[in-house]
Structure formats: structure tokens, C-alpha cells
N, C-alpha and C positions, 0 to 999 in steps of 0.2 A: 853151536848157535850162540851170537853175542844176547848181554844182557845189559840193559840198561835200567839203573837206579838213579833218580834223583830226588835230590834228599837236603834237608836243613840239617841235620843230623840226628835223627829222633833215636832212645837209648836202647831201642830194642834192631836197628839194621845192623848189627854183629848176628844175632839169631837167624836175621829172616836172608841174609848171605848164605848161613852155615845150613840151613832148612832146603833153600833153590836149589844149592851144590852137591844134592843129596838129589835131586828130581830129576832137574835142570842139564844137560850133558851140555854142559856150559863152556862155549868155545873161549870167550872172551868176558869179562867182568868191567864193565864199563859205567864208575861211579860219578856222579856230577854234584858236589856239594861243597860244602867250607870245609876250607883248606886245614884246618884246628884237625881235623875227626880223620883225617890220612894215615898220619904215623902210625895209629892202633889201626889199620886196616891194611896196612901196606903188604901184609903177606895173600890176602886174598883180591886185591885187585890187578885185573891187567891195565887198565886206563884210566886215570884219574885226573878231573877236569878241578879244578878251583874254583866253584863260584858260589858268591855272598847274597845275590841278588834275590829278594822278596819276589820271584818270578818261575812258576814253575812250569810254566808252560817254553821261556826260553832255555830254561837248564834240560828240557826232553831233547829241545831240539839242539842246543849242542853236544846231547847225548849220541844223537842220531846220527850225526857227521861222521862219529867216527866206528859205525856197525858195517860190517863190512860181509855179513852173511843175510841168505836170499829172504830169513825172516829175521827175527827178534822176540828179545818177550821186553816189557817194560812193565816192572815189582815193585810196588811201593815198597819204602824202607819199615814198617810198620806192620805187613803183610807177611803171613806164612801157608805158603802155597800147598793146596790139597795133594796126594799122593799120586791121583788119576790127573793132575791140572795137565802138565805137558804132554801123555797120551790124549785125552778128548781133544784138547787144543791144538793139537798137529793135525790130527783126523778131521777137525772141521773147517781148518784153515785151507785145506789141498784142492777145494773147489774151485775154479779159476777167478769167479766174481766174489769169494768173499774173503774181506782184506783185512778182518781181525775177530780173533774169538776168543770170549774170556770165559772167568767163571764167575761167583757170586763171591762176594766178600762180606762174612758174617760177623759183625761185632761184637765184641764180649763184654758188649752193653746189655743189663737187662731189661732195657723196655723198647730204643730204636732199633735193635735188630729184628724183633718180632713185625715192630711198624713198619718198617724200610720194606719187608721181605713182604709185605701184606700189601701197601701200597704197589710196590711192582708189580706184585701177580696180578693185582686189580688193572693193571695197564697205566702205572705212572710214568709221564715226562714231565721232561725241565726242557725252559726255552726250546719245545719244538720236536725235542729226542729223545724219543723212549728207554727208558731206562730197562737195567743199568750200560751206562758206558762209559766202563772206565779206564783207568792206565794203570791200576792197582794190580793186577794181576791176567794180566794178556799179551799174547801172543797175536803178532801185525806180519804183514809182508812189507818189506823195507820199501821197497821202488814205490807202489801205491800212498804209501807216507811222506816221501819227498816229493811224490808228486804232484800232490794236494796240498804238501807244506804243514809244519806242526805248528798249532798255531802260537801266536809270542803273547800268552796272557796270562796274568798273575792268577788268573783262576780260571776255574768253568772254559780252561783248556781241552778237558779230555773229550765233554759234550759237545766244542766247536768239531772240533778234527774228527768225532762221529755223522757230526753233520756234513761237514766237506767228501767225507768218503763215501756216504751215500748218495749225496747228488751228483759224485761221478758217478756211479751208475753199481759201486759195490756194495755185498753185506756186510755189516757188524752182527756177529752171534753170540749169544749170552745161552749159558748149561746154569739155572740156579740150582740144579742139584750138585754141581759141583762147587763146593761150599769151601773157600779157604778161609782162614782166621785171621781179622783184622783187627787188631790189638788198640782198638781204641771202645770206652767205655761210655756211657751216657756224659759226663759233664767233658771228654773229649768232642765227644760228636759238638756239644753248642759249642766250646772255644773255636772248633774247627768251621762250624760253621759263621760263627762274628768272624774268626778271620775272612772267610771266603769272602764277608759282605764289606769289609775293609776295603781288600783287595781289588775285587772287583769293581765297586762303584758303581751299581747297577740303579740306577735311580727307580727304573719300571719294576723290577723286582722287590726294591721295597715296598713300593705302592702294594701290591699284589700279597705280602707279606703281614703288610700292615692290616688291608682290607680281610684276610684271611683268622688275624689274631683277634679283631673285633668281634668275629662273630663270633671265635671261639667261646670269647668274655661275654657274647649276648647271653641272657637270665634266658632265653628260650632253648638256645641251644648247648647251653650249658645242664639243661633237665634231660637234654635228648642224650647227651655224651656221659653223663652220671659224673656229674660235678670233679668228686673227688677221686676218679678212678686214675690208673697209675698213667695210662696212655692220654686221658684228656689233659693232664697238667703239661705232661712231658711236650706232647705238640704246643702246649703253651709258651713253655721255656723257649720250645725251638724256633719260633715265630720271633720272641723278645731278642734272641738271642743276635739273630739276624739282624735285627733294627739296630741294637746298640751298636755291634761292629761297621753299620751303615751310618749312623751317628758320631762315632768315634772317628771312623776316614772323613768327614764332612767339618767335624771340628779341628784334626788335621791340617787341612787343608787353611780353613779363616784363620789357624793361629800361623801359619806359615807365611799367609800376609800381614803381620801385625810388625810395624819398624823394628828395627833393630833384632827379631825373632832370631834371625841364623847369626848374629853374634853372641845373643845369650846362648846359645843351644851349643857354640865352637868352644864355649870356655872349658 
């Protein structure tokens, strides 16, 4: 079975290779990242792609070009996949209508892995898709992904191409008891998520974000959540956190129009 990683180069994908190749009966090793992190990798890769680009939803899918077996997994480079992940994951993929099945990825954060995992159970989505669905640690049918196309978006990739799969008419399954370890901590989760809001430029999503961190900060609902408790601050952070990265691509952008910007910025 091929595998595809794409990755900026975060310093823990030598582990979470060395962890898959241990699970994983790993036909092909199919890495998509900057060209810098190759040389130290070059004995456990079979295909490695070159690319720089702030775009992780185009490095899946140049990933994808080149898989050449009837599924896939696609592993974040961050991610260390549970011991049962490729047995339940083969076993729930083999239904002919469902076209990708993952597990849950728990952070070794401690306060949003409790929240993330409490949100879901309660039935959370984003833009429309029930959570989780992601590219972190799942197993696809190849032909059903090119044929619905991976999408080409710097973020909030994994939840479009959930959504393209179901309204061809397949399922996405999620086992949260099968639990892999996603090596990102509380103040990873907000960096990662300001980048998302970077990236993305979702103008409606910050509305929505915004409208959400207000009430968090209203004196009425701030008595109901117990002011100072570890979880009401933390969805604090994680609301601001989003806005600044929304503020930051926004200011981006007007200094990118300012004369002479790309000659200061080429010195």
C-alpha cells in the first residue's frame, strides 16, 4: 500500500515514518515537502516531490499522482498512528460506498484534546462536515479521490474533499476510539490554527469567530463558563487566536499594495 506525507518539514516526521513502517505494510513511501529535509530522509523514501508552497491541499494532490495502489493512507508528518489504525481501517474501507476511514488524533495538549474530543462526541462540524475529517491519519480508495479531485486549498482542504465525497453519494468513517497521537500541544494547536485563518482568508468564518469570542467575554456568560476555568480561557485564546492570523493575512495583503513594497521586501 503507498503512503503519502505532506509536510513543511515539522522535526518529529523521521518518528512518525519510523512508527507507519512498523504498522503500515508500506508498499511505496511517497513524501511531498521542501527539498532542505530530503538528504536526512533519503533512505526511507520511495518518491520524493520538492515543494516550497504555503499550500497543503496542492502538495496532497501532487502526492496523489503518483499512488499507484487501489487505496492509500495519507499521515500527517506530526502524527503516530495507533497499533490497530491499519487493521480497523482496511476492515471499514472494504464496503463499496465508503471511500475513506480514519481514526481520531489526540493531542498532547492538555486542555484541547479533552475539548476537541467533547465537541465531536456532542456532534461538531465545520463549514457543513461533521467532524472529524481529516488527512491526518486515514486510509482513502484512490480512484474515488481522483474522481472527485483533492482539492487545491491552503487549508480546510481535508473538510472540502469530505464534502465532495459525500455528495458523490460515499461515506467518510471515523472509529474515535481509535486514538493515534498528534504531537501538537496547546500553544501549537492556536499557532496552527492563526495559520489556518492566514491561509485560508475566510472572511465568514471570522465573523462567526468573532461573534462567538464576544459572548465568550460577555460578564453573563462568562458566570455560566466559571470565569477562570482552564477550558473557558483556552476557547478564548482559540477564538483570538483565529482573528489575529485573519488580521495578519488582511494586513499582508494592504502592505503588499503599498509602492515600492516588492522592491523593499527583494533587497
Amino acid at each position: 500500500m503507498d503512503v503519502v506525507i505532506a509536510t513543511r518539514g515539522e522535526p518529529f516526521l523521521p518518528l512518525a515514518i519510523s512508527r507507519l513502517k512498523r504498522i503500515i505494510p508500506v508498499g511505496r513511501l511517497i513524501l511531498v515537502g521542501p527539498k532542505g529535509i530530503f538528504p536526512r530522509l533519503e533512505s526511507q523514501v520511495d518518491v520524493f516531490v520538492g515543494f516550497d508552497e504555503p499550500n497543503v491541499g496542492k502538495a496532497r494532490g501532487i502526492g496523489l499522482k503518483h499512488v499507484e495502489t487501489e487505496s492509500y493512507a495519507s499521515i500527517d508528518s506530526d502524527v503516530l498512528i495507533s497499533q490497530n489504525w491499519y487493521k480497523w481501517c482496511r476492515k471499514a474501507l472494504k464496503p463499496e460506498k465508503v471511500a475513506a476511514a480514519q481514526g481520531f488524533e489526540k493531542n498532547i495538549s492538555g486542555i484541547y484534546s479533552s475539548l476537541a474530543e467533547k465537541w465531536i462526541r456532542q456532534g461538531a462540524s465545520f463549514k457543513g462536515v461533521r467532524l472529524p475529517a481529516g488527512l491526518g491519519n486515514t486510509l482513502l480508495k484512490t480512484d474515488v479521490v481522483r474522481d472527485v479531485g483533492m482539492p487545491v486549498t491552503a487549508a480546510f482542504e481535508d473538510l472540502e474533499l469530505a464534502r465532495r465525497i459525500r455528495q458523490a453519494g460515499y461515506l467518510w468513517v471515523c472509529n474515535l476510539n481509535l486514538v493515534s497521537t498528534h504531537l501538537k500541544n496547546d500553544v501549537d494547536v492556536w499557532k496552527h490554527w492563526a495559520r489556518w485563518a492566514f491561509l485560508a482568508g475566510d472572511g465568514e468564518m471570522t465573523k462567526i469567530q468573532l461573534k462567538i469570542l464576544l459572548y465568550d467575554l460577555s460578564p453573563l456568560h462568562a458566570r455560566e463558563k466559571h470565569t477562570l476555568s482552564q477550558e473557558h480561557m483556552f476557547d478564548i485564546a482559540f477564538r483570538i487566536s483565529y482573528i489575529l492570523g485573519r488580521i495578519h493575512s488582511k494586513l499582508e495583503v494592504c502592505t503588499r499594495r503599498l509602492p515600492g513594497f516588492k522592491n523593499v521586501r527583494s533587497k
